[in-house]
C-alpha positions as a Markdown table, in Angstrom:
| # | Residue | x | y | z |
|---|---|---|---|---|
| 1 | Unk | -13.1 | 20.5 | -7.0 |
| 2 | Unk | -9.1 | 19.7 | -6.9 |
| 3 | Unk | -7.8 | 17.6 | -9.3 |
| 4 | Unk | -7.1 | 14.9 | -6.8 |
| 5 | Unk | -10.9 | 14.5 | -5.5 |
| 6 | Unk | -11.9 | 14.5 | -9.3 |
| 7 | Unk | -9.4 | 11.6 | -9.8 |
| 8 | Unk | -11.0 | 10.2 | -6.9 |
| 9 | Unk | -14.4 | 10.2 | -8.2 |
| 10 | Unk | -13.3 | 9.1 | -11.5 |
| 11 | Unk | -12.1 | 5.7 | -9.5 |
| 12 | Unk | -15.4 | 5.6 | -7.4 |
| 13 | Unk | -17.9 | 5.7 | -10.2 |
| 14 | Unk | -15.2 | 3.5 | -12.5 |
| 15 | Unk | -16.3 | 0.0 | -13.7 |
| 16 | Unk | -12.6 | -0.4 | -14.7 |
| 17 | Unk | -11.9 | -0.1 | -11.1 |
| 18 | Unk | -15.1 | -2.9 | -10.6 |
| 19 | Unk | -13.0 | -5.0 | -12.8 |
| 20 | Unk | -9.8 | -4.9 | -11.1 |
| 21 | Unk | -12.0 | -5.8 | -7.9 |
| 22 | Unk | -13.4 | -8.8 | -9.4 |
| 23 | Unk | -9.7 | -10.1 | -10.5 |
| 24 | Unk | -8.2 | -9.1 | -7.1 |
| 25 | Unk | -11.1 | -11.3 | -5.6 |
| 26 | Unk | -10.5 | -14.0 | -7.8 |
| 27 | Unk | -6.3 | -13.5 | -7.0 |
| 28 | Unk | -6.8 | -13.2 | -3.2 |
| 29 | Unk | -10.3 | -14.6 | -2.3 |
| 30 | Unk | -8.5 | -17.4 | -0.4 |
| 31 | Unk | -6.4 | -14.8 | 1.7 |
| 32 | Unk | -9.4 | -12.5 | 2.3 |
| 33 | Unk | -11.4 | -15.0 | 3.9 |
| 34 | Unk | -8.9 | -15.5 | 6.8 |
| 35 | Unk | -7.7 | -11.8 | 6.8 |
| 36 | Unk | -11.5 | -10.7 | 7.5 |
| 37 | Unk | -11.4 | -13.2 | 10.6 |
| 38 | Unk | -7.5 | -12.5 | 11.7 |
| 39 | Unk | -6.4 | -10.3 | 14.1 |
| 40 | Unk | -5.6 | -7.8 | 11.6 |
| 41 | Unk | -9.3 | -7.3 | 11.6 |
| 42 | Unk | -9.9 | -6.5 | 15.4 |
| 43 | Unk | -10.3 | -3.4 | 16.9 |
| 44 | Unk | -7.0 | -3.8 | 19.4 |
| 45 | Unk | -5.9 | -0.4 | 18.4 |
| 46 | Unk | -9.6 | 1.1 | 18.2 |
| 47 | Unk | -9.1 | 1.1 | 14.4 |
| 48 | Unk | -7.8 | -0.4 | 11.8 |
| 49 | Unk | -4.1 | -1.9 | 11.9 |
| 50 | Unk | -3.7 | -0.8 | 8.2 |
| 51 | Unk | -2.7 | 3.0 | 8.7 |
| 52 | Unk | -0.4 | 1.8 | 11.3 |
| 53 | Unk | 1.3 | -0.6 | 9.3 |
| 54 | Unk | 1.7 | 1.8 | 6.5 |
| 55 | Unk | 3.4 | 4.3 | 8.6 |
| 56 | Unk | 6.1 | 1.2 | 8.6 |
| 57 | Unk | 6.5 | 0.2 | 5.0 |
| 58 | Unk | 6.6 | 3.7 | 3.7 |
| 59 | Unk | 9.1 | 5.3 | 6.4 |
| 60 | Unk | 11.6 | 2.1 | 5.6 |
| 61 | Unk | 11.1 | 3.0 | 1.4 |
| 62 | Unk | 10.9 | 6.8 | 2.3 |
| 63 | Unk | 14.1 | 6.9 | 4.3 |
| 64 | Unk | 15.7 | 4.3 | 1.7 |
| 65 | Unk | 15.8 | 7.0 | -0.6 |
| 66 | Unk | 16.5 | 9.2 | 1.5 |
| 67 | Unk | 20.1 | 7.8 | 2.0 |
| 68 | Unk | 19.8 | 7.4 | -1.8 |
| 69 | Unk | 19.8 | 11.0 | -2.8 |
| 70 | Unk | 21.9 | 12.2 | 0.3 |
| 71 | Unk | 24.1 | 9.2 | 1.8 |
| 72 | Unk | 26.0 | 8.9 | -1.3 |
| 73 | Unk | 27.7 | 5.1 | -1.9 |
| 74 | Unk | 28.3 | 4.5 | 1.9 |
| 75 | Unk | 24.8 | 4.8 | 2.4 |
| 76 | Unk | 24.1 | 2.0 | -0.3 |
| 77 | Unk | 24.4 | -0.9 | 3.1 |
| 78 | Unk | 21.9 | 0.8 | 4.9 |
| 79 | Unk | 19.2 | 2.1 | 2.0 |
| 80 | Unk | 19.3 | -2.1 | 0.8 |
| 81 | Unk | 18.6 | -2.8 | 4.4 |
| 82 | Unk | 15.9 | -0.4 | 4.7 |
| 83 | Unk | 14.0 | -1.0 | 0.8 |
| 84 | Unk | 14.1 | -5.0 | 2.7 |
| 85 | Unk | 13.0 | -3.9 | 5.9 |
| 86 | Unk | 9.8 | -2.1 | 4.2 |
| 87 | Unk | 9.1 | -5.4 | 1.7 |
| 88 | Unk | 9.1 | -7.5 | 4.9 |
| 89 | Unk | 6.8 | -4.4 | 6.5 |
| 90 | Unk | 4.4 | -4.6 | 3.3 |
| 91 | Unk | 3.2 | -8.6 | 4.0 |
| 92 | Unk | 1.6 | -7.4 | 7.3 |
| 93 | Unk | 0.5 | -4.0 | 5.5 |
| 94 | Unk | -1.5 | -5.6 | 2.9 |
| 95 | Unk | -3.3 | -8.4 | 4.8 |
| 96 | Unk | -4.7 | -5.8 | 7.5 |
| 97 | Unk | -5.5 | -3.9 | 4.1 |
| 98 | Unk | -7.5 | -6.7 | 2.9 |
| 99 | Unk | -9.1 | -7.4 | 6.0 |
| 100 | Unk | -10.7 | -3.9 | 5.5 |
| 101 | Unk | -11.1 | -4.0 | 1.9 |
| 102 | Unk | -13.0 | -7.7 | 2.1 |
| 103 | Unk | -16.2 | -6.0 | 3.6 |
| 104 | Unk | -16.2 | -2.8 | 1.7 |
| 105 | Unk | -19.2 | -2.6 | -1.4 |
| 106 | Unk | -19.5 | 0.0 | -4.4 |
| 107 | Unk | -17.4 | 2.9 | -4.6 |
| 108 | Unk | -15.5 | 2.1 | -1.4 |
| 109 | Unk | -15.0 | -1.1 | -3.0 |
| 110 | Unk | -14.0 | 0.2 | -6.4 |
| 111 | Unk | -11.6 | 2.5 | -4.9 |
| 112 | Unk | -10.2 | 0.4 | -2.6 |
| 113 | Unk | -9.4 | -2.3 | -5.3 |
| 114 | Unk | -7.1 | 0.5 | -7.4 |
| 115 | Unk | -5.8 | 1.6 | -4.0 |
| 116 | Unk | -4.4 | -2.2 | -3.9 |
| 117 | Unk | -3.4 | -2.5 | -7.2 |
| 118 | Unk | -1.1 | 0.7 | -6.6 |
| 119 | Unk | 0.3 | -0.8 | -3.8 |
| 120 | Unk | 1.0 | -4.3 | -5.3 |
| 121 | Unk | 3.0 | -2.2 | -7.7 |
| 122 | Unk | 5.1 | -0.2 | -5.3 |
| 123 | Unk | 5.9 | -3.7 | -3.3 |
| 124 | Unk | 7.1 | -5.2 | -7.2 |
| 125 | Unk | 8.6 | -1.8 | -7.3 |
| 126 | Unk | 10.7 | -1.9 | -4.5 |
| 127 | Unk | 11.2 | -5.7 | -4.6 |
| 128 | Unk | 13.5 | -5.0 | -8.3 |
| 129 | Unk | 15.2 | -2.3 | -6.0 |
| 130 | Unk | 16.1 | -4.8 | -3.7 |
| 131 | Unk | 17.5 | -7.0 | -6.4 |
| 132 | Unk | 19.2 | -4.5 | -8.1 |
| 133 | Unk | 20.4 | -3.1 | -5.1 |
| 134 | Unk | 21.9 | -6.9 | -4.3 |
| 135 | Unk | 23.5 | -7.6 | -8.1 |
| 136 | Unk | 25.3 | -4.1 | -7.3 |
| 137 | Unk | 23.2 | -2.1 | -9.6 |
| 138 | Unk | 22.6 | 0.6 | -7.2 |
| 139 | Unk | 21.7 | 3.3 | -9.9 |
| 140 | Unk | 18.7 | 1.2 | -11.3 |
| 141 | Unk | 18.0 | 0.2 | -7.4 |
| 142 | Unk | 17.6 | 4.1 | -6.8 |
| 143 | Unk | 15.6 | 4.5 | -9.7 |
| 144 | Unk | 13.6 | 1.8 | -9.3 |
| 145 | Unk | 12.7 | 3.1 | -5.6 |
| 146 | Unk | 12.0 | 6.3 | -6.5 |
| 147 | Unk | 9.2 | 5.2 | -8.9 |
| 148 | Unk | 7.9 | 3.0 | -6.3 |
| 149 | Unk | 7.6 | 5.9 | -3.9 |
| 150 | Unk | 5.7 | 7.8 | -6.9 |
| 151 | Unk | 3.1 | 4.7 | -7.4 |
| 152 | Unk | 2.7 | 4.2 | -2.9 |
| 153 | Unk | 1.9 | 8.3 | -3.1 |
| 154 | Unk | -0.3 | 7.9 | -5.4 |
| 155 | Unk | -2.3 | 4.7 | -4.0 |
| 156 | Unk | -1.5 | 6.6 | -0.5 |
| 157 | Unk | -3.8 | 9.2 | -1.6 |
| 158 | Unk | -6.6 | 6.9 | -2.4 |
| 159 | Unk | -6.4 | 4.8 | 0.5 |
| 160 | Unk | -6.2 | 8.7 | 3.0 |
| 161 | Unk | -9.4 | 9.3 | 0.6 |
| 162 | Unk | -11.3 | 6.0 | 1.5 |
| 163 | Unk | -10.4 | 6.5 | 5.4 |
| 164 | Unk | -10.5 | 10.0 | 5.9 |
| 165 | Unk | -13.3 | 11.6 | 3.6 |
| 166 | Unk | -15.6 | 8.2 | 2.7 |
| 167 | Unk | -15.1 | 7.0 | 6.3 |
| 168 | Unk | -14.7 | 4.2 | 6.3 |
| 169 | Unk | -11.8 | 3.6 | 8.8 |
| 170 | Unk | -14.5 | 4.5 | 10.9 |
| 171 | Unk | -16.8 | 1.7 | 10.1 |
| 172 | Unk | -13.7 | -0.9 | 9.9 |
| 173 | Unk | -13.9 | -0.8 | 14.2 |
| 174 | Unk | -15.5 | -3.6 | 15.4 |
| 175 | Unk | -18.0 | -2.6 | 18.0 |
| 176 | Unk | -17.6 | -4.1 | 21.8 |
């Protein structure tokens, strides 16, 4: 088995990973309540809105650093606008992530809860980009986003692993 699906099974079978889902329902219980009955929860698209969403907030961070490494300093206008674009993206991202998240059990659950907590800290992340971008510390704003695209890979990995090989973007639908 490849490192990554060991990793993966590490997080399923973790009661670490249980603990950071008990604190993340204690954090957010109000906000998963309504996020399980909003309309991030329907099945407009036929699935979830989550993956969607995603495609959003990481192509805003992605291309931020993008400009970053390649625009050079007249760049800097549009990356700031881009690393803001994706933190405004991320609000919508994580609720339709919760909405998903809030009916999940056991290892889905377990996994889903560190997918989360790597998120959180690529939104943090990127949000001391945006600051740093703003007091004209582009150098630490660069950095700072760079390590944020690190953690979102990461917790992108485990949230492709909970749709894609434990299925359960599939059982997210609602049925007619």
């Amino acid at each position: 088995m490849p490192p990554p699906q060991r990793w993966a099974q590490i997080v399923a079978g973790s009661s670490l990973a249980d603990r950071v889902a008990a604190a993340q329902e204690l954090v957010y219980g109000p906000i998963l309540g309504w996020a399980g009955r909003s309309p991030f929860h329907t099945a407009v698209l036929g699935h979830s809105a989550h993956p969607v969403l995603t495609d959003l907030t990481l192509g805003c961070w992605i291309s931020a650093t993008i400009l970053d490494v390649a625009g050079g300093s007249q760049a800097r206008r549009s990356a700031t606008l881009l690393v803001g674009a994706g933190l405004a993206a991320a609000g919508p991202t994580a609720l339709a992530g919760a909405s998903d998240w809030a009916g999940m059990t056991g290892a889905d659950r377990r996994i889903g809860a560190v997918h989360a907590l790597g998120t959180d800290a690529a939104v943090f992340l990127f949000l001391g980009s945006l600051i740093a971008r703003k007091r004209g510390r582009y150098a630490l704003g660069t950095g700072l986003g760079l390590t944020g695209n690190a953690v979102a890979a990461g917790a992108g990995f485990l949230g492709g692993h909970l749709a894609l090989n434990r299925g359960t973007a599939k059982r997210a639908v609602i049925p007619d």
